[in-house]
N, C-alpha and C positions, 0 to 999 in steps of 0.2 A: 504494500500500500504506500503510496506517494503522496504526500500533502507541501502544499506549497503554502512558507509563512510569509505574507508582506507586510513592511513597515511604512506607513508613510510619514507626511512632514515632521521634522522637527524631533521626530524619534532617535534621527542619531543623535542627538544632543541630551538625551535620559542621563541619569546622574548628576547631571550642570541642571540643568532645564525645571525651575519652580520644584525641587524638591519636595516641597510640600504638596503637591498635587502628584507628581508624579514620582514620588520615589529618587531612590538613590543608587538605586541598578542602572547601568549599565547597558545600550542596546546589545553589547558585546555576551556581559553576563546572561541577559534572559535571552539571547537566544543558544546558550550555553546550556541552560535551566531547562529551555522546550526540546534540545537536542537529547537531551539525559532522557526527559521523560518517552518520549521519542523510542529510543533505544529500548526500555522497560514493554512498551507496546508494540516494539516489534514492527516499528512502520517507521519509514523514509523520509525524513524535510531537506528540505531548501529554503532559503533566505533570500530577500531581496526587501531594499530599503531606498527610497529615493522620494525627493524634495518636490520632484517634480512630475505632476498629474499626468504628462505624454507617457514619461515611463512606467509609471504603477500599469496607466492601461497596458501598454507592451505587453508590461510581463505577465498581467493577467490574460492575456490574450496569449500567450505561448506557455497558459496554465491548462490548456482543454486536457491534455492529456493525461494531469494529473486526477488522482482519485476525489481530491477536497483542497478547500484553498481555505483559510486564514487569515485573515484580512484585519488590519487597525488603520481605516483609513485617517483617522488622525484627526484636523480640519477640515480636508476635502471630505469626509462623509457628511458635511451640514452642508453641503453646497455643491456638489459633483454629479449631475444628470450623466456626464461622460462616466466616469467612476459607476453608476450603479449598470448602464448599459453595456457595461463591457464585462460585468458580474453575469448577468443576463445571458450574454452573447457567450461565456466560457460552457454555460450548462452543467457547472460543478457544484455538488454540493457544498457551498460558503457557510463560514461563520466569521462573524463581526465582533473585536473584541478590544474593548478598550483598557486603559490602564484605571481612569476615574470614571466615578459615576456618573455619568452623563446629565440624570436626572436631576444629581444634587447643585447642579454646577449653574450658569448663567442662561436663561431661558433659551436661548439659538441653538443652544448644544446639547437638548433634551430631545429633539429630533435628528434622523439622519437620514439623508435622501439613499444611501446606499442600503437601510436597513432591509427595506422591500425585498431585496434580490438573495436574504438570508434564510438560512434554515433557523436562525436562532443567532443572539446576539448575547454579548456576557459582558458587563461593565462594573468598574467599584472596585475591582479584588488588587488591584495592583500588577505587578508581572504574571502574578498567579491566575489573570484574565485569559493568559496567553492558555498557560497548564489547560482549565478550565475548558476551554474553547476544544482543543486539543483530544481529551480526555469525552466530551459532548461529540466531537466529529468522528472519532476514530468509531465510537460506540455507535452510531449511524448509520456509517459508511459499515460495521461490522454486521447491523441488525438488516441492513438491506440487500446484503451479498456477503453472506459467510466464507471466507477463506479456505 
């Protein structure tokens, strides 16, 4: 099983970046964390991180082949009709996973236009959003197509 992790804006900057909102991990560390758990499940990641909305779509667009994608669109999930259509256009089972809670935060970012295109969405836990997400897709992607 193959699952593809994307990070978007401003994720490489986790550790520096409002610590209080977002922790003091490392984009380096959790994806270090997803890799471990990863391995325990017995299923395959890939990482990709980038600032810039041309390329999340790319690399979601050269996700079809994968089993499930992973997805923290970051900011672009409050504002990305290109972002949710290209989730759409991959046909892979997605999950959307933030580091904060979305709901608790500034009203604009209590919705996400990219959420629609999910099987399910996990916000609040911190890196462990990622786990989470992870641990929700593998089990999906397990219950729909046993190995």
């Amino acid at each position: 099983m193959k699952i593809v992790i994307l990070h978007g804006p401003n994720l490489n900057m986790l550790g520096k970046r409002e610590p209080g909102i977002y922790g003091l991990m490392t984009l380096d560390n959790i994806n270090s964390e997803i890799k471990k758990r990863a391995g325990e499940l017995k299923v395959e990641v890939s990482f990709f991180q980038s600032n810039h909305e041309g390329e999340i779509i790319d690399e979601i667009h050269r996700s079809t082949g994968m089993d499930g994608l992973i997805i923290n669109p970051a900011g672009y999930g409050h504002t990305s009709i290109a972002l949710l259509d290209a989730v759409k256009a991959a046909g892979i089972p997605s999950v959307e996973a933030h580091l904060s809670n979305i709901h608790a935060r500034e009203e604009f970012r209590s919705h996400t236009m990219t959420s629609s295109a999910m099987i399910g969405v996990i916000s609040g836990f911190g890196w462990h959003s990622y786990i989470l997400a992870l641990d929700a897709l593998v089990g999906y992607l397990r219950d729909k197509k046993p190995e």
